[in-house]
N, C-alpha and C positions, 0 to 999 in steps of 0.2 A: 546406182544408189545401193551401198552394202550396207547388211545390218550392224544394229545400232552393239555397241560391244558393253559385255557384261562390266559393271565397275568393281575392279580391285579390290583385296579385303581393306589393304592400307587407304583407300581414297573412299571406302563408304562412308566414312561419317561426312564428312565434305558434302559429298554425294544426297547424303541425308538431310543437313539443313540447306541443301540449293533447293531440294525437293520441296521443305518444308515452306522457305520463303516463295516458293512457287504456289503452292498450296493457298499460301496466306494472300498472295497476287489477287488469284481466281477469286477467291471469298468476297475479299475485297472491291473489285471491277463488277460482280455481277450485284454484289449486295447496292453499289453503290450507285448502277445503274438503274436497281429496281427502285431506288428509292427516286430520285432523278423524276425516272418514266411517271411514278404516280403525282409527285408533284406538280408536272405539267401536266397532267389530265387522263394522261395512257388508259387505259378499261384494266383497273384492278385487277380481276380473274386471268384474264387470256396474259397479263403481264406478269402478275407471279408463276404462274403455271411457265413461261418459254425461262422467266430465271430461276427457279427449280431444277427445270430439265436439264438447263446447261450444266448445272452443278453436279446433279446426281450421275448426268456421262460422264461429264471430268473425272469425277473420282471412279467412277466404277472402273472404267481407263485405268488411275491411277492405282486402284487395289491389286489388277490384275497386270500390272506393268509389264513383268515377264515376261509373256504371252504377248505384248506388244513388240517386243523383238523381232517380231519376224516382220517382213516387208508388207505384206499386204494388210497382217493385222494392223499395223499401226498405222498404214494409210485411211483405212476402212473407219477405225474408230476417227481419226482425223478430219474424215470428209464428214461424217456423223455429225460433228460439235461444231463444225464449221457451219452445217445446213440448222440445226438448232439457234447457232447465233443467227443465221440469218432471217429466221426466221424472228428471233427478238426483236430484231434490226425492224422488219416490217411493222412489230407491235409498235417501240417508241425507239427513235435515235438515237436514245440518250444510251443503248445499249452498244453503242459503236466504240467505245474504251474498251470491251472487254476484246476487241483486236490485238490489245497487246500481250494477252495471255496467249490466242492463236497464234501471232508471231514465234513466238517463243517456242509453241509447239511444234512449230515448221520448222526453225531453226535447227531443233533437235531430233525429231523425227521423221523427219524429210532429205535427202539431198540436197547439195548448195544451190545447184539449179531449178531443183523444183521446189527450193523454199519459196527463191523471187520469186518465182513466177507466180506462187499462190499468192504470196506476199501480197504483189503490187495487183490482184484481183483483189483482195480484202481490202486494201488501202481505197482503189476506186469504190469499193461498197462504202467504205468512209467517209470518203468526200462528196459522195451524192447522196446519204441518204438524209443529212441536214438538209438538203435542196429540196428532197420529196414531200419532206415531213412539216418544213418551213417555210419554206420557197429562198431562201436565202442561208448564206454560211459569209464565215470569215477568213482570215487570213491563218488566225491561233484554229483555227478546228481542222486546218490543211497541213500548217507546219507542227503543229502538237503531235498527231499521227503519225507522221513520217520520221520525226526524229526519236522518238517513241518508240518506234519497228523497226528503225536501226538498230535501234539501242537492245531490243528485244531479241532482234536477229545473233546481234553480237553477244550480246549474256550467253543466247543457246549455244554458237558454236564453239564458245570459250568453255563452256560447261562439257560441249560431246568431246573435245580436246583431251580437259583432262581425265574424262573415263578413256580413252582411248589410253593416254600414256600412261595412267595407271596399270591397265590390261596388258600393255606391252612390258612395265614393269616386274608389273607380274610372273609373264610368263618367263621373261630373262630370269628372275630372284629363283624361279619353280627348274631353271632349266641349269644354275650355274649350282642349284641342290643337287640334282642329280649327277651334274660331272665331279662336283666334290666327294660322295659318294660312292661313283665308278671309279675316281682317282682312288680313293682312301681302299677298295677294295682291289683295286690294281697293286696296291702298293702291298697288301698284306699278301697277298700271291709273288709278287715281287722277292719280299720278306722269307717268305715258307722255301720258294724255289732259292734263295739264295742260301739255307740253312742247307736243305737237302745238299746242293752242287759242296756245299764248305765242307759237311759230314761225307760226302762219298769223295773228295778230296783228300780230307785227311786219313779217312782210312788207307785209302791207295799210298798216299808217304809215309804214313806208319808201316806199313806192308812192306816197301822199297827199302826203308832205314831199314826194319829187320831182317832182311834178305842179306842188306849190303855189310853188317854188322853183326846180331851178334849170329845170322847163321852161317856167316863165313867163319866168325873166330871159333865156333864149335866145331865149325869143320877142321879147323888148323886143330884144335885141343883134339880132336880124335886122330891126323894124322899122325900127330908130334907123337898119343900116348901108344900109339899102337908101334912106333919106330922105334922105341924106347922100352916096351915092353919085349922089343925082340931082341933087343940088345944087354937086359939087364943078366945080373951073373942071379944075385938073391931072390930067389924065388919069390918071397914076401913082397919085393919090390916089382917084380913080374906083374905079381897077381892086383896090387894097386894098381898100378900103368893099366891092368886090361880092366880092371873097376872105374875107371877114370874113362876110358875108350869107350866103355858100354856107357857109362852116364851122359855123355858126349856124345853119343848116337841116339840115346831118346832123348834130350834134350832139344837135338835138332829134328829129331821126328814133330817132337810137340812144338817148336817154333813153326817149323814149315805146315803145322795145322793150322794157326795162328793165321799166318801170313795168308791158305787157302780163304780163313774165316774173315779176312778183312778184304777180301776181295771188290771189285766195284759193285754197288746194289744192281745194276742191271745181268752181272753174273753170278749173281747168289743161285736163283733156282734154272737155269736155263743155260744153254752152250751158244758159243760166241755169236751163229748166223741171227741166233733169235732176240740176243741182248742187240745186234745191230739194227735190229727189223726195231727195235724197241727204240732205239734212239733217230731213226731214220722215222721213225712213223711221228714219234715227236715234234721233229724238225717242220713233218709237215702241218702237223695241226698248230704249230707256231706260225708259220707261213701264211697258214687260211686265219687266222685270229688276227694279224696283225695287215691283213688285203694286200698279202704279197702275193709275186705270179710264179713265185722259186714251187717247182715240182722236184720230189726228192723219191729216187726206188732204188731196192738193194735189189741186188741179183746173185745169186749162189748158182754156183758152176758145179756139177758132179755130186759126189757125197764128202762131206766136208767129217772127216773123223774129230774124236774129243781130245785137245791135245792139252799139254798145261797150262797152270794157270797164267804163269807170269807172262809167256806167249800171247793168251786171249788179252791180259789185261791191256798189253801194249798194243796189241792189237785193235782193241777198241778207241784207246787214250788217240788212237792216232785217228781213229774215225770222227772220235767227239770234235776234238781240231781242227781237222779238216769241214767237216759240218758247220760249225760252228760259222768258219772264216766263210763261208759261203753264203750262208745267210744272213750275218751281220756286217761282211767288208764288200766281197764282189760282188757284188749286186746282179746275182747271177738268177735264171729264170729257170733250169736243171741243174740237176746233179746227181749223178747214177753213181751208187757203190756197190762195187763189184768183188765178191768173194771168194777163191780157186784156190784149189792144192793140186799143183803139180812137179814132181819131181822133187817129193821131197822137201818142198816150200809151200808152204802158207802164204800166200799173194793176197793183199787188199787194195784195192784197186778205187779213188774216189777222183772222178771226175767234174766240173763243171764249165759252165759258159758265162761265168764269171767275167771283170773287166782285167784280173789277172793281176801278177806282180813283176817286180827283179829279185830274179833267182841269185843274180850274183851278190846283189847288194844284201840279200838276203844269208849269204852262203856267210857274207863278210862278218855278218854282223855278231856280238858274244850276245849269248843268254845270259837271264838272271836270274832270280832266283824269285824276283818279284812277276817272273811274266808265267810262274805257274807250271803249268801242263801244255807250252809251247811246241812246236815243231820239234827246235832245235831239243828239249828237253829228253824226247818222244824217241827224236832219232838216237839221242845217248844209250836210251833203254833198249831198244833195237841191236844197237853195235851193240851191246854188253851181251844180246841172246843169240850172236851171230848174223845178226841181218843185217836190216837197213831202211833206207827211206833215200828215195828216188821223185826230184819235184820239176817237172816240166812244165815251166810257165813263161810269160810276155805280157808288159799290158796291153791290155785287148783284146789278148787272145786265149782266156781261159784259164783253168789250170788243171793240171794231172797231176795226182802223188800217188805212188805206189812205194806202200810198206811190206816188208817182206822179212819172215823168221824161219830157221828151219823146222820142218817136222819134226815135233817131239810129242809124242802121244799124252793123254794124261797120266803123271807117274813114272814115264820114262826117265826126263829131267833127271832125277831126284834120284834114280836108281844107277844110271849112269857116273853123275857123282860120285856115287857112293864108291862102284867099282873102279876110279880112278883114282879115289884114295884109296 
């Protein structure tokens, strides 16, 4: 027998006037039996006095309903108004109606099985105490009761029903609040994260176009005015050509600032091991948020020197990539990224245990322009800085990429250049 459940804000009034016609039940069965009782003869005093009592426990029951929630109290008070009525019962029989009020309470604050079984003891104190009191009964004083405490049985459990599905309503309406909630704050997280990824995107292809553009055509306008200033006869025309050369050389100084200052936000203040440590620690606290079993560590090999930018940035671009497809394609459970300079090569190493790809179907296929900060985009950037990108995979069986640039220190790049024009 579990306890009885709190009723729903939506089903309390319901809840209120069942109470109330209950109320008005009680009032009614005892008033009517005390009137009965005196009518036939009952002793005045000891008659009012047991239909008082029954009423004054009803309700006191009733004020303190609450507190009847729990199992024992509400049995306790139950066997109380049961031993009250019966005790009426002994005054005059005419007090054996108000059983239907006890029914009722049995139905509702009892189990199904231990309603009958009170039940059908109250019913027997029914049909014998006309026999004690009269020496005879009827057939209407056996089937009145009975169909009466059916009737009584089924009000309560149709009553504990609907506080039950209310309760359950409830908690469903209480429970589909909070995931709307968690959605609607998932999604502005969603929202933030998706600006942040667009903004440190665009910076990175505003960086690339400037690179690709106008700080190669400065470079051309400085080779052009410097080959032209060694060739001109008029000095005036000289001295232009090398004012054009020099303006062409800060020009590209302050572009290639530019381009350092649009760098990705994870290498704004930090060198490439630690912008990776940054995205690899990510990856995992993405992992542990979403009760995946993908474990992600970097590992740095020797002393990794500070080389340039566009180096780190490709360098990372190909770690995000790879990370990325790890956690959200191969449904992979490690993944070690591994970071070395030797011989002159900057080596990134990202491995996992992944369900893997086709490298060839992969090798086949054209980028676009819509797939972003792809492989195939990644490895463009790569070939453009002398490297490369290297992808050992199978399904099944994993994957390995290894990206790889040459050492060029930070600033080297850039000064090289310069002395090859």
């Amino acid at each position: 027998m579990g306890d009885v459940p709190l009723p729903s804000r939506s089903d309390r009034p319901v809840v209120r006037a069942v109470r109330g016609g209950q109320h008005l039940i009680a009032i009614a069965l005892v008033t009517v039996g005390l009137i009965r009782a005196l009518l036939t003869g009952a002793e005045p005093f000891a008659t009012s006095v047991v239909a008082l009592a029954m009423l004054a426990w009803y309700f006191a029951g009733m004020i303190f309903v609450e507190s009847l929630l729990q199992r024992s109290r509400r049995v306790l008070w139950w066997v109380v108004l049961l031993a009250v009525w019966g005790l009426a019962v002994v005054v005059s029989a005419e007090f054996v109606w108000v059983a239907f009020l006890l029914w009722m309470l049995a139905g509702y604050l009892l189990g199904m099985a231990s309603a009958l079984v009170v039940s059908a003891l109250v019913f027997i104190v029914v049909v014998i105490a006309p026999l004690i009191h009269h020496g005879t009964t009827n057939y209407a004083s056996v089937l009145g009761p009975l169909i009466g405490g059916v009737f009584a049985i089924g009000i309560a459990r149709g009553y504990l029903q609907l506080v039950r599905e209310g309760h359950e309503r409830e908690q469903l309406l209480d429970s589909l609040t909070r995931s709307q909630r968690e959605a609607a704050h998932l999604q502005d997280e969603l929202a933030l994260a998706q600006r942040h990824a667009g903004a440190s995107e665009e910076r990175t292809r505003i960086s690339r176009d400037l690179h690709d553009t106008v700080a190669q055509q400065l470079s051309s306008i400085r080779l052009l005015s410097h080959a032209a200033a060694g060739k001109a006869v008029d000095v005036n025309d000289s001295k232009a050509l090398a004012h054009v050369g020099q303006l062409a050389t800060e020009s590209l100084t302050d572009v290639r600032r530019i381009i350092a200052a649009l760098a990705p936000a994870e290498l704004e203040a930090a060198a490439l091991p630690d912008a990776l440590e940054t995205i690899v620690g990510r990856i995992r606290a993405e992992a542990a948020a979403q009760g995946s079993t993908l474990r992600a560590d970097l590992r740095v090999e020797g002393m990794m020197p500070a080389i340039d930018t566009e180096s780190e940035v490709a360098l990372l671009r190909a770690a995000q990539s790879a990370l990325a497809n790890a956690a959200q394609h191969s449904r992979a459970d490690r993944v070690v990224v591994t970071l070395a300079c030797q011989d002159d090569v900057v080596r990134l190493d990202i491995v996992d245990d992944g369900v893997g790809f086709d490298v060839a179907k992969w090798e086949a296929s054209t980028p676009t322009a819509e797939a972003g900060y792809g492989l195939g985009f990644i490895r463009s950037r790569l070939v453009q800085l002398g490297g490369g990108i290297d992808i050992v995979s199978s399904p099944g069986e994993g994957t390995t990429l290894s990206a790889h640039v040459p050492l060029r220190l930070s600033g080297e790049a850039g000064n090289q250049r310069e002395e090859a024009l």
